[in-house]
DRENTIVEX-551159 format. One line per 4 residues: for each residue x, y, z of N, C-alpha, C. Coordinates in Angstrom, 1 decimal. Example, Ala and Ser with C-alpha at 12.3 -4.5 7.8 and 13.67 -1.06 7.14 Angstrom:
DRENTIVEX-551159
13.2 -5.7 7.8 12.3 -4.5 7.8 13.2 -3.3 7.8  12.8 -2.2 7.1 13.7 -1.1 7.1 12.9 0.0 7.9
end
This chain:
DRENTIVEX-551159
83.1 58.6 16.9 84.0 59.2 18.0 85.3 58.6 18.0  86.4 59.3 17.8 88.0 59.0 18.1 88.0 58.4 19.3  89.1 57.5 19.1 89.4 56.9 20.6 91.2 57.7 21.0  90.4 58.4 21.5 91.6 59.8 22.0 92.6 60.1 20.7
93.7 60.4 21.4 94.5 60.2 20.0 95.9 59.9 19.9  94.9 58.1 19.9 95.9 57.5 19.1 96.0 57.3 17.6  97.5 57.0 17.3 98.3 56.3 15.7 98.0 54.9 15.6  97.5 54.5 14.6 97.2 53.1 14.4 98.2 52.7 13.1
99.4 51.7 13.1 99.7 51.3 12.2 99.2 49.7 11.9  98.1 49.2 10.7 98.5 48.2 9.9 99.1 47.6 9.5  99.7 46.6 9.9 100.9 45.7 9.2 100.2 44.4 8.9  100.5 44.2 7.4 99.7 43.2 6.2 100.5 42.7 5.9
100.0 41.2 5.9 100.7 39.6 5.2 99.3 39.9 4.0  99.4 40.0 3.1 98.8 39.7 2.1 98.8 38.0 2.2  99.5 37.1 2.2 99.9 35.8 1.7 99.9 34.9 2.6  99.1 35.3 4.1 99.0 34.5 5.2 97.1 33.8 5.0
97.0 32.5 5.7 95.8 32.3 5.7 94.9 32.0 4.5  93.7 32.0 4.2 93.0 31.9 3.3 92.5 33.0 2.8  92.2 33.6 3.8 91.3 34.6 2.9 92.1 36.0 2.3  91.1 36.5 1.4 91.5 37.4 0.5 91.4 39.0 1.6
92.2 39.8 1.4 92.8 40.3 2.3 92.5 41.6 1.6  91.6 41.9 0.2 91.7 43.3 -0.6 90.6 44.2 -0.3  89.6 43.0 0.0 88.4 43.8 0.7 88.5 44.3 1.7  88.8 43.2 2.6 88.8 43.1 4.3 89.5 44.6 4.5
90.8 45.0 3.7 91.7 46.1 4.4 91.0 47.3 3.7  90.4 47.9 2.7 89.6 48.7 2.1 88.0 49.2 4.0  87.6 47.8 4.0 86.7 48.1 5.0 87.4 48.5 6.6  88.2 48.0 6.8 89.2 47.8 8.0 89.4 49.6 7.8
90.2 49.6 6.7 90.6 50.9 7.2 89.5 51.8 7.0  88.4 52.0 6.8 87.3 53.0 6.7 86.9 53.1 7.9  86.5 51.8 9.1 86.0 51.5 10.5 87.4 52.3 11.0  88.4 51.9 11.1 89.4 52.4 11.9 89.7 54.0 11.7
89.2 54.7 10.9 89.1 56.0 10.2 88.7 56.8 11.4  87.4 55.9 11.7 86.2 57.1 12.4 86.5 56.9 13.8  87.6 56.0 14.4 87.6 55.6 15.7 89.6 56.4 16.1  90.2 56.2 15.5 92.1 57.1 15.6 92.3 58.4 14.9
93.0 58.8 15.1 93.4 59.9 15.2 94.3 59.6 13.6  94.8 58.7 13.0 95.4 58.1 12.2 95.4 56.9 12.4  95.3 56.1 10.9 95.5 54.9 10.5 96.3 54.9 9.0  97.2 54.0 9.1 98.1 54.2 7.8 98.4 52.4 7.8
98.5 52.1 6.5 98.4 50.0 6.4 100.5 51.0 5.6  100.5 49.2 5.7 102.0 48.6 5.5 102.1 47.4 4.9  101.8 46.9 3.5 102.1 45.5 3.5 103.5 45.5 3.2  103.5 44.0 3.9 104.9 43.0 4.1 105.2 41.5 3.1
105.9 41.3 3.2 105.9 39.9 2.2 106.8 38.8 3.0  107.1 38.9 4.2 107.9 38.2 5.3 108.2 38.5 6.7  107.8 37.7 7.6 107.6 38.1 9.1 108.6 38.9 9.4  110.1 39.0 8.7 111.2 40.3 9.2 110.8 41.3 8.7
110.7 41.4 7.7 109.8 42.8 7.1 109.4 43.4 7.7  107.9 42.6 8.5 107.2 43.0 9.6 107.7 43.7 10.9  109.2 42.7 11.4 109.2 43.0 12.0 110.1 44.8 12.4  110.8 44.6 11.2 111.8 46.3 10.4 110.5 47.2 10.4
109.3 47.0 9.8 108.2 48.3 9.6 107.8 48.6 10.8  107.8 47.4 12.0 107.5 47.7 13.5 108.4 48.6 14.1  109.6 48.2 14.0 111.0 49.3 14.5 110.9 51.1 13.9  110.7 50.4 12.6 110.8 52.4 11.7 110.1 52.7 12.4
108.7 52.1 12.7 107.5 53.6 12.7 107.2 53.4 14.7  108.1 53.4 15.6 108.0 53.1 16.8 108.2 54.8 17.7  108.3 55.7 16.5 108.5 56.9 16.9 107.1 57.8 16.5  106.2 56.6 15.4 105.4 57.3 14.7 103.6 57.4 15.2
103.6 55.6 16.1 102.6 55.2 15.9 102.7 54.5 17.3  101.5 54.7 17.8 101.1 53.7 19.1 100.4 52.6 19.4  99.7 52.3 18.5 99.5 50.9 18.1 99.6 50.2 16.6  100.1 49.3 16.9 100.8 48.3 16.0 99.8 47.0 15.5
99.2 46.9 14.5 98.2 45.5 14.7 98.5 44.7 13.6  98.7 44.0 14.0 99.5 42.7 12.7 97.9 41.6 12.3  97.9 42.0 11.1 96.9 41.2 10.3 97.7 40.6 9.7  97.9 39.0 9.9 98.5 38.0 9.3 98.6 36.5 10.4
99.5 35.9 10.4 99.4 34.5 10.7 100.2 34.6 11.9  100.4 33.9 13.0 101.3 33.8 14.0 102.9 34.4 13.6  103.4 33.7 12.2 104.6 34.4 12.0 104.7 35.9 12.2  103.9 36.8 11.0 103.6 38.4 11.3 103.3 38.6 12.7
102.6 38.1 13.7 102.5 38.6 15.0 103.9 38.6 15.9  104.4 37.6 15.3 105.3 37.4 16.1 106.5 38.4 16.4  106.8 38.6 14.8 107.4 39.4 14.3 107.4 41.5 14.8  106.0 41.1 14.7 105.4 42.6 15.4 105.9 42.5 16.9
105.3 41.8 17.3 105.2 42.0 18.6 106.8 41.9 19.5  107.7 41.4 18.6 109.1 41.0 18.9 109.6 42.5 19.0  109.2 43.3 17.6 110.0 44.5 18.0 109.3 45.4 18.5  108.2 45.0 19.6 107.7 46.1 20.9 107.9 45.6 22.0
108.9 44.8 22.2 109.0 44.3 23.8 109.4 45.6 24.7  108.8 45.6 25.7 109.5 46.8 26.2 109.2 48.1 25.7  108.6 48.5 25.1 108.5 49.6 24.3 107.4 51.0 25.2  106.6 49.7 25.2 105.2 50.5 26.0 104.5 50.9 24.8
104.5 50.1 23.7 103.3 50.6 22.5 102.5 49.7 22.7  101.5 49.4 21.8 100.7 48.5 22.1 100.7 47.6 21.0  100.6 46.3 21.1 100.3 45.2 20.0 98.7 45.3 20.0  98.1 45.1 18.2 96.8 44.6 17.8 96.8 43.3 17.5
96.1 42.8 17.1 95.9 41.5 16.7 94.5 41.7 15.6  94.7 41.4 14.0 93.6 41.1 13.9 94.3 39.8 13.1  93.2 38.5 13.4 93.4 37.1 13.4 93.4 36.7 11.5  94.2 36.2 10.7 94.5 36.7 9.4 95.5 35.5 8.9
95.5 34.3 9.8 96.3 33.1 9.3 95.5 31.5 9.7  96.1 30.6 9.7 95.6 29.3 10.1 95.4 28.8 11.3  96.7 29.3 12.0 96.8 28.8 13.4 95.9 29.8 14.5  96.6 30.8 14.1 95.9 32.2 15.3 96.0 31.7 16.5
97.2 31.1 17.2 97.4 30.8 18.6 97.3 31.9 19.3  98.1 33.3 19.0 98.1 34.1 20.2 96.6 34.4 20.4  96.0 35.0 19.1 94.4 35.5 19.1 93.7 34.6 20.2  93.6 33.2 19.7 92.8 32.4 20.4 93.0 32.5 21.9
94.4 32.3 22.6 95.0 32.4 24.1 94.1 33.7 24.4  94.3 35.1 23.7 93.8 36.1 24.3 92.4 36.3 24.2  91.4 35.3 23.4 90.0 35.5 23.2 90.3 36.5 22.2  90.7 37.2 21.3 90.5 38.2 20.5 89.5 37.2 19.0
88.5 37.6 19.1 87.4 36.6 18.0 88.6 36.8 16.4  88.2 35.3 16.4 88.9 34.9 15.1 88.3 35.5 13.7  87.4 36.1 13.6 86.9 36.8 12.3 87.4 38.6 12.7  88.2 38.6 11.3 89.0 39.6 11.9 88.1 41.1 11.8
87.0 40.9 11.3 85.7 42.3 11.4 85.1 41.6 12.1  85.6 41.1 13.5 84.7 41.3 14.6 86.2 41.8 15.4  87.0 41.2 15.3 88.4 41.5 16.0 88.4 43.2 15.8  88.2 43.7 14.9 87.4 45.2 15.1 87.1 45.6 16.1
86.4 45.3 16.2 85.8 45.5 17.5 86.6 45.7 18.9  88.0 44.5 19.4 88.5 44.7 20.3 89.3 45.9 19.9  90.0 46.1 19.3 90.6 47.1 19.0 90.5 48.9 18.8  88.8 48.7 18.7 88.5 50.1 18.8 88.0 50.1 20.6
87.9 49.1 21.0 86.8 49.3 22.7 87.8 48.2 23.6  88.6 47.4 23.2 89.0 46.9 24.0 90.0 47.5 25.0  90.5 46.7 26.2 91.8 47.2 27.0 92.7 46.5 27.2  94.3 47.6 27.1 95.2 47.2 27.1 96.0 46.5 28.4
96.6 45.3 28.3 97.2 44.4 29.4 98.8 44.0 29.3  99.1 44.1 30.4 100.7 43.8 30.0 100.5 42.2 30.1  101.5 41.5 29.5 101.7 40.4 29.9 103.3 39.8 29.1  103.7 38.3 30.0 104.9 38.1 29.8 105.1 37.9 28.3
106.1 37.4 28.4 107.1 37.0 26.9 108.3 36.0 27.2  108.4 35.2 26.3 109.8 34.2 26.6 110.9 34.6 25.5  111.9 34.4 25.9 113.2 34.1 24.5 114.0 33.2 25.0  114.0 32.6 23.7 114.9 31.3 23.3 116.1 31.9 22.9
117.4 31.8 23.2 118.6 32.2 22.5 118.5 33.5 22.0  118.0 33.8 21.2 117.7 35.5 20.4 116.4 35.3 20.1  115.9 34.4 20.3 114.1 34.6 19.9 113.2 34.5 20.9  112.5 35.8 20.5 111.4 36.2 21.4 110.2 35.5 21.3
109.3 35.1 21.9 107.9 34.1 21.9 107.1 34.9 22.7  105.8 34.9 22.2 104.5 34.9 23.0 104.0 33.7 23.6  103.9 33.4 22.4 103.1 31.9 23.0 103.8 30.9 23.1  103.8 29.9 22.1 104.9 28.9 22.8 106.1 28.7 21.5
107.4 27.9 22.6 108.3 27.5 21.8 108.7 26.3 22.2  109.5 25.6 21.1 109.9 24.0 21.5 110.8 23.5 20.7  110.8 22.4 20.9 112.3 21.5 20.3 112.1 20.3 20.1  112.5 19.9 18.9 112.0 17.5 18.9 111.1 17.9 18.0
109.9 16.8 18.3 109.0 16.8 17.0 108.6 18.1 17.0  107.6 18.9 17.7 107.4 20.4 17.0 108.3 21.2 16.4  109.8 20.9 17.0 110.6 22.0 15.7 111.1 21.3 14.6  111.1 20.2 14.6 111.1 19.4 13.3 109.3 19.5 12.4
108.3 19.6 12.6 107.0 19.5 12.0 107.4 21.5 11.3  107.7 22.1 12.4 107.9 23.8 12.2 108.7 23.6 10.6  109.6 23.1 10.6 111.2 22.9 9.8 110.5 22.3 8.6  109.4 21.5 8.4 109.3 20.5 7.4 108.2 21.5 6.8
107.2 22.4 8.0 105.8 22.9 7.5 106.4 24.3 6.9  107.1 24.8 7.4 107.6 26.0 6.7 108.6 25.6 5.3  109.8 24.8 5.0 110.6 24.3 4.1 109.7 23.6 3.0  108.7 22.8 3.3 108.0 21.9 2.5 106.8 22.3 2.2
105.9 22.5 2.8 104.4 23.0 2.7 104.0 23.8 1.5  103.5 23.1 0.5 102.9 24.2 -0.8 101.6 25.2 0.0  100.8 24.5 1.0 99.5 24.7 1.2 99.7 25.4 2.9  98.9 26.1 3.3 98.5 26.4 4.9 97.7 25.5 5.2
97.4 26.0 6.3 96.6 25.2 7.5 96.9 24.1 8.5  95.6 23.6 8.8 96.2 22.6 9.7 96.2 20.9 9.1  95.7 21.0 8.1 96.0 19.7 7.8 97.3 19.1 7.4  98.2 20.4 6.8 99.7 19.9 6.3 100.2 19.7 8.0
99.7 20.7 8.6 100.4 20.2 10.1 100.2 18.9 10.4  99.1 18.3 10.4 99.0 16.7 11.3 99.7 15.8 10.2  99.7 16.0 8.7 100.7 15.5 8.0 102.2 15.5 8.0  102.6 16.7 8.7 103.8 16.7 9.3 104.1 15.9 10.2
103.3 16.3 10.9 103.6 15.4 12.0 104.2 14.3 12.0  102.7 13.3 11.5 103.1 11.8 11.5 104.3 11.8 10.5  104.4 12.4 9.5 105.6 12.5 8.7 107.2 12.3 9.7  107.0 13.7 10.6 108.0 13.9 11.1 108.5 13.0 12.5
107.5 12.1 13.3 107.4 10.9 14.1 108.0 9.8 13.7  107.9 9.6 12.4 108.1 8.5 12.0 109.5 8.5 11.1  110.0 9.6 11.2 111.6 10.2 11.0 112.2 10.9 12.0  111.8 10.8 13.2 112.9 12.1 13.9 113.6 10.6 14.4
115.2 11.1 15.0 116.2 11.0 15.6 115.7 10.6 17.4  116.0 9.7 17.7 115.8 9.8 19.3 116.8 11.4 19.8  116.2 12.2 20.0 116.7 12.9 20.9 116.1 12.8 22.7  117.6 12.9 23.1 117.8 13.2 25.0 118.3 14.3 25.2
118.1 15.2 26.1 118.4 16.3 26.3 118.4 16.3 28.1  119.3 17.6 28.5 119.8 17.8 29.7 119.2 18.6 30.2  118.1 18.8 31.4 117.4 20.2 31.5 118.1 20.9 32.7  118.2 21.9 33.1 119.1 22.2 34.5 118.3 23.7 34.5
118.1 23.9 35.7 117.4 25.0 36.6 118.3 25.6 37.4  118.2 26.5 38.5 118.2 27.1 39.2 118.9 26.0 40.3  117.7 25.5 40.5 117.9 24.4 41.4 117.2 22.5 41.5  117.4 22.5 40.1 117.6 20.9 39.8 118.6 20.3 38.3
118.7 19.2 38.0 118.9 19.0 36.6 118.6 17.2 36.5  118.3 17.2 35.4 118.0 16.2 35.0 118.0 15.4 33.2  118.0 14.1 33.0 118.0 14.1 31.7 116.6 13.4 31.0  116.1 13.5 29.9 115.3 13.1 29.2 115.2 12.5 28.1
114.6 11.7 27.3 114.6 11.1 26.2 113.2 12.0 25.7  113.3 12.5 24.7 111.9 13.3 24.7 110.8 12.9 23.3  109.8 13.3 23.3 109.5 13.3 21.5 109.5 15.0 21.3  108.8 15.8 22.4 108.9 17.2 22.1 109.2 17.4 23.7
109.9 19.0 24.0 109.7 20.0 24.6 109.3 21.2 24.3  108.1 21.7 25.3 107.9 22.8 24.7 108.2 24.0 25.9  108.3 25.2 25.6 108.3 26.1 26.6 107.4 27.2 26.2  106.1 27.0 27.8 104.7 27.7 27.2 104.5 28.8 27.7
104.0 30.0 27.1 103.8 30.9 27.9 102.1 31.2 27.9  101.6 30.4 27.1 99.7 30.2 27.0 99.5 29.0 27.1  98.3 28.5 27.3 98.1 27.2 27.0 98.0 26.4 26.2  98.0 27.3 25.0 97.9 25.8 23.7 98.8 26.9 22.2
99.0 25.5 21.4 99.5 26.1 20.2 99.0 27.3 19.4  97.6 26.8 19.4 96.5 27.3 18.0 95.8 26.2 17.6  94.8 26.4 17.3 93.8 25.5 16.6 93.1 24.1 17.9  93.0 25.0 18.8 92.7 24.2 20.3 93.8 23.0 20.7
94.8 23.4 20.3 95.4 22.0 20.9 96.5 22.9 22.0  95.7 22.2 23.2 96.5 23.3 24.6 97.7 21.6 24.7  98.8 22.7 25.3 99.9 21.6 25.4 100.6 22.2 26.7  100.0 23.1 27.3 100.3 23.8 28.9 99.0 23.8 29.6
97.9 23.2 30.4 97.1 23.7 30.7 97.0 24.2 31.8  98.1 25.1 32.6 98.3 25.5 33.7 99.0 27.3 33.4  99.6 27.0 32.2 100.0 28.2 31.9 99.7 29.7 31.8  100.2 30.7 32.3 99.5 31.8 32.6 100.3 32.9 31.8
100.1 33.7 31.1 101.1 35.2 30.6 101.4 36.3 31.3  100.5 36.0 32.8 100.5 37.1 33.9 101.3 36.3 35.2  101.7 35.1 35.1 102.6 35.1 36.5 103.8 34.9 36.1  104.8 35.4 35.4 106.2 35.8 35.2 106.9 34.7 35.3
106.2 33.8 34.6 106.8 32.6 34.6 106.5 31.7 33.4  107.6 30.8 32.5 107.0 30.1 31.9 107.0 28.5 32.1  106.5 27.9 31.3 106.3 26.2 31.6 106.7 25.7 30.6  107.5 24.9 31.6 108.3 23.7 30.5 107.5 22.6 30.5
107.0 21.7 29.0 106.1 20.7 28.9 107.0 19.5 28.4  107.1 18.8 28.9 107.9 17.6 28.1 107.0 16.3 27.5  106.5 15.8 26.7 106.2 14.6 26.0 107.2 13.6 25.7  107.2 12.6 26.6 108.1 11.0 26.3 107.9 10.6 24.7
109.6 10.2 24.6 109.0 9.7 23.5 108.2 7.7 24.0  106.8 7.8 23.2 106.6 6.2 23.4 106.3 6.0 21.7  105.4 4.5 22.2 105.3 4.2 20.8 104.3 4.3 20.2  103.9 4.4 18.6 103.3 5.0 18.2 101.6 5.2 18.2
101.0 4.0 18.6 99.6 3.5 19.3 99.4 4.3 20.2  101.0 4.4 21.4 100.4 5.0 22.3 99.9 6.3 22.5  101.1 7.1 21.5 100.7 8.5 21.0 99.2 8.7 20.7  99.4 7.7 19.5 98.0 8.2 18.8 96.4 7.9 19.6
96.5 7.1 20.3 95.2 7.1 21.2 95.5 8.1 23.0  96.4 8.6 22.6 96.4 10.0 23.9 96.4 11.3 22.8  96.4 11.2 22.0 96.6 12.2 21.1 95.5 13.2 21.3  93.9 12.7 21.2 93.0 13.7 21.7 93.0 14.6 22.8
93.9 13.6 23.9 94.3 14.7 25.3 94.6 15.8 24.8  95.5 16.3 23.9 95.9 17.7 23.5 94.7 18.7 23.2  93.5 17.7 22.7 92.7 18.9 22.0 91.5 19.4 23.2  91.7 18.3 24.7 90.9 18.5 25.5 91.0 19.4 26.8
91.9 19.7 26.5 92.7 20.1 27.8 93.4 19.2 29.0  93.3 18.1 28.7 93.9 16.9 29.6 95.3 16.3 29.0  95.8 16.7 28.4 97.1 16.6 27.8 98.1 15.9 29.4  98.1 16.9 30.5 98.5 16.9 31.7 97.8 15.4 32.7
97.7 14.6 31.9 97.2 13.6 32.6 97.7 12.3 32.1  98.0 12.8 30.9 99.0 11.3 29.8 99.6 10.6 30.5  100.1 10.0 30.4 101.6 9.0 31.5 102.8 9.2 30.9  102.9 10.1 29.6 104.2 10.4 29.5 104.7 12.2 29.3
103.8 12.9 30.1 103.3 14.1 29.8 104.6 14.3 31.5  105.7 14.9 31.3 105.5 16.0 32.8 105.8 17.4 32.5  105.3 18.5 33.5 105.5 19.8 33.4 106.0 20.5 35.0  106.7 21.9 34.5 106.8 22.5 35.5 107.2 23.7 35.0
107.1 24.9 36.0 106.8 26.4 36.1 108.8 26.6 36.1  109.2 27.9 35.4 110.6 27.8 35.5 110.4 29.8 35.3  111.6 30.6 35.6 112.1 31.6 35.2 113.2 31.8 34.2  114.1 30.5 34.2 115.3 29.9 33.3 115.9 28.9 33.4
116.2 28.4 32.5 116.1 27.3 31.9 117.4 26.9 30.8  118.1 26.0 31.0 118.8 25.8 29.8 118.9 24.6 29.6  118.9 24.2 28.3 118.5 22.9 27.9 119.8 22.3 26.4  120.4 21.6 27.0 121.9 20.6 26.1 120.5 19.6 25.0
121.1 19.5 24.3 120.9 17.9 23.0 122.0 17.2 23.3  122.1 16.3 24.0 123.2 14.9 24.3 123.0 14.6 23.2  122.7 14.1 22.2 123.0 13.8 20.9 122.6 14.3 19.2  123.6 15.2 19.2 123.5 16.1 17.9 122.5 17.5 18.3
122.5 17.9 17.3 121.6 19.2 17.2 120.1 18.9 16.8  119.4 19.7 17.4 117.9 19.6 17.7 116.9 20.7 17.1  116.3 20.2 16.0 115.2 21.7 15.4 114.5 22.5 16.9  114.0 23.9 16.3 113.5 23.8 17.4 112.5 25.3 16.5
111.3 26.0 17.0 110.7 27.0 17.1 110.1 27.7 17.9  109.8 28.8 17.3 109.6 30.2 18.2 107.7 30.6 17.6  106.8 30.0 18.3 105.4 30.8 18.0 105.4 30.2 16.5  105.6 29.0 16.1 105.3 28.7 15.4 106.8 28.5 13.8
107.5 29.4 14.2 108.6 29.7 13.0 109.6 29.0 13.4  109.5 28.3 12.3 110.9 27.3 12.2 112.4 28.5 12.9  113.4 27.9 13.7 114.6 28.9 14.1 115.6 29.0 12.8  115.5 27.9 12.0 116.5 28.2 11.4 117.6 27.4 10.9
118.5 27.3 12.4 119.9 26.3 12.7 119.8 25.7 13.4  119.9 24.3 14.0 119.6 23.6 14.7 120.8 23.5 15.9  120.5 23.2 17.1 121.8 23.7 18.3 121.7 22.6 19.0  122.7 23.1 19.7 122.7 21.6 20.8 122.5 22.2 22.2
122.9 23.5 22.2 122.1 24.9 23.5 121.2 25.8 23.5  120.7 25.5 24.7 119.5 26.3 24.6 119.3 27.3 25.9  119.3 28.4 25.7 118.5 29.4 27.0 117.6 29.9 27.1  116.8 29.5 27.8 115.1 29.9 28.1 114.8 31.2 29.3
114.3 31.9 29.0 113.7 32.8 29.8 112.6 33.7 29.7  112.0 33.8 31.2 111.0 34.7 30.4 111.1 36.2 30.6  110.3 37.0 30.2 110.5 38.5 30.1 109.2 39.0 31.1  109.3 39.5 32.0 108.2 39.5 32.8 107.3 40.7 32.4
106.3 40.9 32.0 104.9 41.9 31.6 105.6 43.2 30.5  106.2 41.8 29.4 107.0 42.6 28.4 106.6 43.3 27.5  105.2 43.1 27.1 104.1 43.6 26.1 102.9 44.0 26.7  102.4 45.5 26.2 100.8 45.9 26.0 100.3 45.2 24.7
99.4 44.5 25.3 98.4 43.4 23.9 97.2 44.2 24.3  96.3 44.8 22.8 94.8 44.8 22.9 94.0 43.9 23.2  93.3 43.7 24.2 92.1 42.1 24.0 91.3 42.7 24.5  89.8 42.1 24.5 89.1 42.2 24.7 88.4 42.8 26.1
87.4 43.9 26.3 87.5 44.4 27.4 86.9 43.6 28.9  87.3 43.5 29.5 86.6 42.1 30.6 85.3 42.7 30.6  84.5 41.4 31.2 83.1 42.0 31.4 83.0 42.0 33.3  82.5 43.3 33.7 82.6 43.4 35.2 81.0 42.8 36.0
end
């Protein structure tokens, strides 16, 4: 049985994640056959690609499902802000931060599943200067780890990540930065900032645990920089959900945000993708119930 009639477009990273992607879309598209009105695949070979095949066919197709890595989603789901189409998700990379925040099951033939029976939900979105985020973005050590994992990385996953890391800790620059609100401002010496709009990166490591995509707000997370011992034995807090309890951890709920580098320019990322150019300005905001996402249908 059709699920009314809707257009389903596929948009493929062939080159995201591990697994082989020849079978999976052969079966993918036979299941999606018997459930839309149309289904038609697109492979891509870079998250702008993605995000140009999301723009062409926004006259053609009503849902949009990006099988690939946080970058492809991002990508997708950048060019339906506002649109009133709907983003899919099937989970097709290393990290799979958005998937995980939304529960959409990480095996992407079960992610099937939400997408023929699940329901659609609006929820926020942030941008950074010209970059749109779902999940999270930041500056300091994660946009320097983004900078080195995207520029350097022969391999995926998450092990080149914690290799970055320490890589990148033990090279970054003291950066201090200026934060100014609405109605405060203040300065910081940081190791990262992040600005969350879920609770964690990907791969369980939450770095907002208060964060919500439904209250029109995002969270700013700041991590001190300390020294290295001390990181490294709080370091599990991230994968516990107690990150918010460290002694160099503070956070707070913002609508906008702008954020100075008092000394030099500062890597920074969007949902995982390195920005690019490094700045010494920054403007945060969020986009209030900017996206329909497929997830999974609540249970009543």
């Amino acid at each position: 049985m059709k699920r009314g009639p809707e257009k389903i477009l596929l948009i493929l990273n062939p080159a995201s994640g591990f697994i082989s992607k020849d079978i999976a879309v052969s079966l993918i598209l036979k299941k999606l056959r018997r459930h839309f009105t149309s289904v038609s695949l697109v492979n891509t070979n870079s998250p702008q690609q993605a995000g140009e095949v999301t723009r062409q066919g926004l006259k053609h197709f009503d849902i949009f499902t990006a099988f690939g890595g946080d970058g492809t989603v991002n990508s997708v789901a950048a060019s339906l802000i506002n649109t009133n189409k709907i983003l899919g998700i099937l989970p097709g990379g290393s990290g799979n931060g958005l998937a995980r925040n939304l529960k959409i099951p990480l095996s992407w033939l079960r992610a099937l599943h939400t997408l023929i029976s699940g329901q659609d939900v609006f929820i926020d979105a942030g941008k950074i200067n010209n970059n749109f985020f779902l999940n999270v973005a930041g500056m300091g050590l994660d946009g320097l780890i983004s900078k080195k994992f995207n520029l350097e990385s022969k391999t995926r996953g998450i092990l080149p990540y914690f290799y970055f890391a320490l890589k990148g800790y033990l090279e970054m620059p003291q950066f201090k930065v200026r934060v100014t609100t609405a109605t405060s401002e203040f300065e910081e010496d940081i190791m990262l900032l992040a600005l969350a709009n879920f609770r964690q990166y990907g791969a369980k490591a939450v770095i907002a645990p208060h964060a919500s995509p439904y209250d029109r707000l995002l969270d700013l997370c700041i991590l001190k920089r300390s020294k290295l011992i001390q990181s490294s034995l709080n370091i599990q807090r991230l994968f516990t959900g107690n990150i918010h309890k460290y002694p160099f951890y503070k956070t707070f709920k913002f609508e906008q945000v702008h954020i100075r580098s008092l000394n030099g320019p500062i890597p920074f990322h969007f949902d995982g993708e390195y920005g690019g150019n490094e700045l010494i300005d920054y403007d945060i905001n969020v986009i209030p119930a900017a996206i329909k996402v497929r997830v999974p249908a609540f249970k009543k």
